[in-house]
N, C-alpha and C positions, 0 to 999 in steps of 0.2 A: 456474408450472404451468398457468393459469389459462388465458396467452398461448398458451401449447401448445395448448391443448384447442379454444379459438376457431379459432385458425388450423386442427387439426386438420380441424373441422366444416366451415372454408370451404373449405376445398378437397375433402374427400373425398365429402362427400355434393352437391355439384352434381357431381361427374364420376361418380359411382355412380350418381345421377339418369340423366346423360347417356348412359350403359354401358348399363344396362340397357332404357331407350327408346329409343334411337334405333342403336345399336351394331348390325350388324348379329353375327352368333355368332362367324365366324370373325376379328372384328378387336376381339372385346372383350378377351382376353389381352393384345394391342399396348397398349391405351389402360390396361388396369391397369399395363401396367409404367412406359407413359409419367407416368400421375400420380405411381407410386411414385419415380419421379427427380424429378420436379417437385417433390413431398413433401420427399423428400431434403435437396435445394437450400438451402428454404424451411429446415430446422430446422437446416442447417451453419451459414445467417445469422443466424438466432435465437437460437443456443446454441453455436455455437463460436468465439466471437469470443474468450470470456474463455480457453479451452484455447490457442488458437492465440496470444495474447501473446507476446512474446518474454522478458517480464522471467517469465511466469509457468513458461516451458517451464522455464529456467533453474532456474529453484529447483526444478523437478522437481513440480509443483503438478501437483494431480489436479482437473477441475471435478468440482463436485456436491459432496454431504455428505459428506467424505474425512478422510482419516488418513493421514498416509504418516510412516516412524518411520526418522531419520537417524539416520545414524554419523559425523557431521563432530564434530573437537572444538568444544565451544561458545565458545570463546576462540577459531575463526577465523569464528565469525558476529557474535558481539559482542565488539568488543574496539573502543571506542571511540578516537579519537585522546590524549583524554585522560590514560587509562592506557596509550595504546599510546606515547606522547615525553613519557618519564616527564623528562627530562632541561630540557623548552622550558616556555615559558611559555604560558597558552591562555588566549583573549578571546573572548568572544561578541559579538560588533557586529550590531545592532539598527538599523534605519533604515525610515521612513516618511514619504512626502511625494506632493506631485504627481507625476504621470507624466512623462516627460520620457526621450529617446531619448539614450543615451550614458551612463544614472548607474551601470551594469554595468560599463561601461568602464573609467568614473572612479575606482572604487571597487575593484576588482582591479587598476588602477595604481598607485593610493596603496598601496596594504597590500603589492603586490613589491615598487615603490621603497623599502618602508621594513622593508624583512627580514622581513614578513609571509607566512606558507603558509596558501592559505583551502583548506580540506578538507570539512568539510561546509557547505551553504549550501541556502536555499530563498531566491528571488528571487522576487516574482510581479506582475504587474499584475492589478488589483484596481478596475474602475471607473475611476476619474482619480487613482487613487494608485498608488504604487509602493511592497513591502515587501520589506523585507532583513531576514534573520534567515541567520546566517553566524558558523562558528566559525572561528578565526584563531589560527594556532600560531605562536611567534615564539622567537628566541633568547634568555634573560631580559636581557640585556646592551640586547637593542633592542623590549624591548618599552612602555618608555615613552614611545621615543622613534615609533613606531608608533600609540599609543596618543594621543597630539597632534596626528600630519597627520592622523587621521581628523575629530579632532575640530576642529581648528582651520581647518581648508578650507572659504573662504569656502562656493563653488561646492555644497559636500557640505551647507553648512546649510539649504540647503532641507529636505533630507532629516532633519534634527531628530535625527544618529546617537546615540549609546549606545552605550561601551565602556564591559563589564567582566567581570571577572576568573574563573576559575574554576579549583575546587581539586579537586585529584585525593584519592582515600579512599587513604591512607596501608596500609591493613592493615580487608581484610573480605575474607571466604569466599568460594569461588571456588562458582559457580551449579554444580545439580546438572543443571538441565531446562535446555532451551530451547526454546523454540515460535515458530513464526511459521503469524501468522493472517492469511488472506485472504478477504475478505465483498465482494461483490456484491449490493445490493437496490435496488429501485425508491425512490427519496427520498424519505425522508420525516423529520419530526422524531422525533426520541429513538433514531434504531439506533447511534450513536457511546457514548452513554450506558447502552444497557443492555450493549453490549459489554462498554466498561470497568466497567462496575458488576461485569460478572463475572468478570472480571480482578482486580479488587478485593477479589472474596468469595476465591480462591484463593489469596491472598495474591501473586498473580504481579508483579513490577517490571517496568512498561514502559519497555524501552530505548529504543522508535525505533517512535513510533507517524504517521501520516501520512494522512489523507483528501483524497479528490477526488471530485469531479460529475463526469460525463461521457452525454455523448448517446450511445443503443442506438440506431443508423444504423436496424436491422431494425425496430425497436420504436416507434421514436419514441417514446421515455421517459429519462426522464432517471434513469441510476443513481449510486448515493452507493457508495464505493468505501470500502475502508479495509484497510490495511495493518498487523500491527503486531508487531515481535520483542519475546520477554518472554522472561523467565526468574525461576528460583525458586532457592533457597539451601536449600530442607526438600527434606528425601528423598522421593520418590515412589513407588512399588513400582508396577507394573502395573497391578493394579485401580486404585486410585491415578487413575493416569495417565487409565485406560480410561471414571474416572467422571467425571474432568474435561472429557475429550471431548465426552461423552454431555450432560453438560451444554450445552457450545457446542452442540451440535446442538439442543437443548431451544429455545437462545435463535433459533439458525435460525428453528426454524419457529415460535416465537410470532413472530418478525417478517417472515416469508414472504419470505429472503435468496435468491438464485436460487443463490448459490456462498456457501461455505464452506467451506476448504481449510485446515487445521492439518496443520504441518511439527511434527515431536517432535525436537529435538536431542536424543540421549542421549551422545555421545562425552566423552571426557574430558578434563580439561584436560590442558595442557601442561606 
């Protein structure tokens, strides 16, 4: 808001200076409208970078301090690979090492050659390392044998891999809510933390939470991004819901987030 009001004052008050000293009567209408497009411009770059997203249009995300209350069942937003090939075996492969061009390659080679499906995966370079954090679903028939080329490949040792195992919940309660949250604020230490701290006071289960930096081109600042789908197993009733809200917003503006966008799954399952 802060950003607004600067900007606001440099541009309106020297052209209102300028308007009304030197304008002559008949061309000061033209020059208010000209700054009001000018104005314009200036706040599409500022503030509609996050609306204009494509991942964001997609989920139907509103900018600013919002609410927007779905009807998707929540089994087609969270339904992990896990419980979704109740039938296969699933790995989590972990890897870190030097950077190095081609360990992308190498590394969704070995796991197709050896009956491997990688489904979810965050790959990143990181400085002069490289990190792999990647789920891996296999046939149970081939997944020890899957579970060896990763690890036994000289080439991969760089990489220092880690397989292992993970088990699916046999019989738990299907979620009542589902939320997905989206924060936008200038970086700084601790907004990941009181997030989840209030995630935590709701009792809500984070499925698929995920943060990024990224450069405001307009702004020249750097913002801290955070994504994250939750769900709850307790019943909610409206107010309920409306004061869980209220609350994210509370934490909004103790932390001065520019966006705050919660999605309400209410649909049902399947």
């Amino acid at each position: 808001m802060s950003e607004d009001v600067w900007a606001l004052w440099k541009v309106w008050v020297p052209s209102t200076f300028i308007n009304f000293a030197f304008m002559p009567m008949h061309l000061r209408i033209p020059w208010v409208a000209g700054t009001s497009l000018i104005w314009t411009c200036i706040l599409s770059a500022m503030r509609g970078g996050d609306i204009g997203r494509s991942d964001d249009v997609a989920m139907g995300q509103i900018s600013g301090a919002s609410m927007k209350i779905m009807t998707e069942r929540i089994s087609d937003i969270w339904c992990g690979p896990v419980e979704l090939d109740k039938d296969l075996c699933h790995l989590c492969v972990s890897c870190n090492g030097a950077h190095k061009i081609g360990w992308v390659a190498l590394l969704a080679r070995i796991v197709s050659e050896n009956g491997g499906n990688v489904t979810h995966s965050k790959m990143i370079h990181l400085g002069t390392d490289f990190t792999v954090l990647m789920h891996v679903s296999a046939q149970p028939e081939q997944a020890e044998k899957l579970k060896k080329a990763i690890l036994s490949n000289k080439e991969l040792s760089t990489l220092q891999p880690r397989v292992s195992g993970l088990t699916r919940y046999e019989k738990q309660p299907p979620p009542t809510l589902g939320f997905r949250i989206h924060c936008v604020g200038e970086d700084r230490p601790g907004i990941l933390a009181a997030i989840a701290s209030e995630l935590s006071k709701k009792r809500l289960s984070v499925e698929n939470i995920t943060t990024e930096l990224r450069l405001n081109t307009a702004t020249q600042k750097r913002e801290f991004v955070i994504n994250a789908d939750c769900i709850t197993r307790v019943q909610m009733d409206d107010d309920r819901r409306q004061d869980f809200v209220n609350d994210l917003i509370k934490v909004k503006n103790e932390l001065n987030l520019d966006v705050m966008d919660i999605l309400v799954h209410t649909g049902t399952q399947r």
